[in-house]
Phi, psi and omega in degrees: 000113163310135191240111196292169182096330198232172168285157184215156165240108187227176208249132177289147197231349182198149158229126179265184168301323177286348182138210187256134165264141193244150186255122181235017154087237169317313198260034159088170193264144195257136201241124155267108131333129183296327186290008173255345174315136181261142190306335204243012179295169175184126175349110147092029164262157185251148197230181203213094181226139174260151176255130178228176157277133176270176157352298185274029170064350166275155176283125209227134169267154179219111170262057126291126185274113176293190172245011134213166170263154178307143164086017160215158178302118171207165189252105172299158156223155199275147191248324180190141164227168178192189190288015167238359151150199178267148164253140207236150158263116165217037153109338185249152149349269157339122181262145176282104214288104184266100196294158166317313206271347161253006172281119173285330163199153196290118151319146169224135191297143170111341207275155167247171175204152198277134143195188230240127186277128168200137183277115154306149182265026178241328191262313188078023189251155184248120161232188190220151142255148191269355189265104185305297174327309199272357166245040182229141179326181160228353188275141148324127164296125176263042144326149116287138187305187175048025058060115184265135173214163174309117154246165189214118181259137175271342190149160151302142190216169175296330163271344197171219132283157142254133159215159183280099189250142196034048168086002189213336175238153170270161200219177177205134154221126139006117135318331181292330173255028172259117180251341178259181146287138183231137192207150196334129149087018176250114168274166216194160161257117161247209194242094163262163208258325138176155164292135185251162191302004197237354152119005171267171195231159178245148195206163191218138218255012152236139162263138183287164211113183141308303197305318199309285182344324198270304185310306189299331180292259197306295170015258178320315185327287175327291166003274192299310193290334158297353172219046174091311178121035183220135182226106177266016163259151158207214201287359184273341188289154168272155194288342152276011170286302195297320205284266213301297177311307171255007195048039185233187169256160203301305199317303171288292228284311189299324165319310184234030127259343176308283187342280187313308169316319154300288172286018151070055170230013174198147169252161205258169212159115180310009189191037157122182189232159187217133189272116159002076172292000000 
């Protein structure tokens, strides 16, 4: 069953002059635009599209990626309002609709704002709201601790962050566990760091350990290859040098050049390390 909002894997069943007809089971036959068409279609190849309402409100396909799908978070910016609420860009033809009545406080164009892609159920149209809370679990979460999950960061607080992870519980990191600059609407891989007895979770932008040791190794990796296959810090540097260039303590940077030095994918150089070719 084709589902608006998401990618489908649906079947071509016809090509007209206007494009490919997509078989879309309950909701009917579906029209991909020629200009989405892969050059090499033919009756009863299956494609990879997403569904949406075009202007006129018909159901329509794309293999365009929006920047999120119903049922997930992303921070959009408004392009225009008018008296039935704000349009957010999220990547399609179509701007995306935040009715009024889903704004945690009125949107303004040019502003970006973190919310959350969802099909109304009265409408069957996919819009978005800024009121977070009410598309986030309320259940305990069955995390571990070091657990790798999706963050979404939502904002700032007096403790930390707040963000949203893998789409479904609020999370908090720490000012004490931030190493990096962080900022509304940016995803990330993170950590947790543990659950607590009162069901909030903590979460941490490194896994402790070795694992911190493995995240910093592509780090450092990039580094190099972005800079010639050359690093003029080392183990002589100050840890605040090591801190402001990469956001880590001397203690991991020295860790996981050992680390690298050992698999042999960099050498040591009286002025710095340089990655291997």
């Amino acid at each position: 069953m084709a589902q608006i909002g998401t990618f489908n894997q649906l079947e071509v069943i016809d090509l007209i002059a206007h494009g490919a007809i997509l078989n879309g089971d309950d909701k009917g036959e579906i029209l991909l635009p020629n200009r989405y068409v892969p050059k090499d279609c033919a009756i009863g190849d299956t494609l990879d599209v997403f569904i949406y309402a075009d202007s006129q409100d018909r159901l329509v396909a794309t293999t365009q990626k929006p920047k999120a799908q119903s049922g997930e978070f992303a921070s959009l910016k408004v392009v225009q309002t008018n008296k039935i609420g704000a349009f957010l860009d999220w990547g399609l033809p179509k701007d995306l609709l935040v009715p009024f009545n889903n704004q945690q406080r009125p949107m303004e164009v040019g502003k970006n704002y973190l919310v959350r892609v969802f099909n109304d159920e009265r409408t069957e149209r996919i819009v978005a709201s800024s009121k977070l809370d009410k598309f986030l679990d309320i259940w305990p979460a069955e995390y571990q601790s070091g657990e790798q999950v999706d963050l979404i960061i939502a904002g700032k607080t007096d403790l930390g962050f707040k963000a949203i992870i893998n789409h479904q519980h609020w999370g908090l990191i720490f000012h004490s566990d931030i190493f990096k600059p962080l900022r509304t609407g940016q995803k990330l891989t993170g950590y947790i760091k543990q659950v607590r007895d009162d069901g909030r979770i903590d979460l941490a932008l490194s896994r402790a350990g070795k694992g911190k040791v493995i995240d910093f190794q592509q780090q450092l990796l990039a580094y190099l290859i972005e800079h010639d296959g050359f690093c003029d810090i080392h183990d002589k540097s100050s840890p605040a040098l090591i801190q402001k260039t990469f956001g880590v303590s001397k203690k991991a940077f020295k860790a996981t050049v050992g680390h690298l030095l050992k698999q042999g994918k960099i050498t040591i150089e009286p002025n710095g390390i340089r990655l291997k070719s």
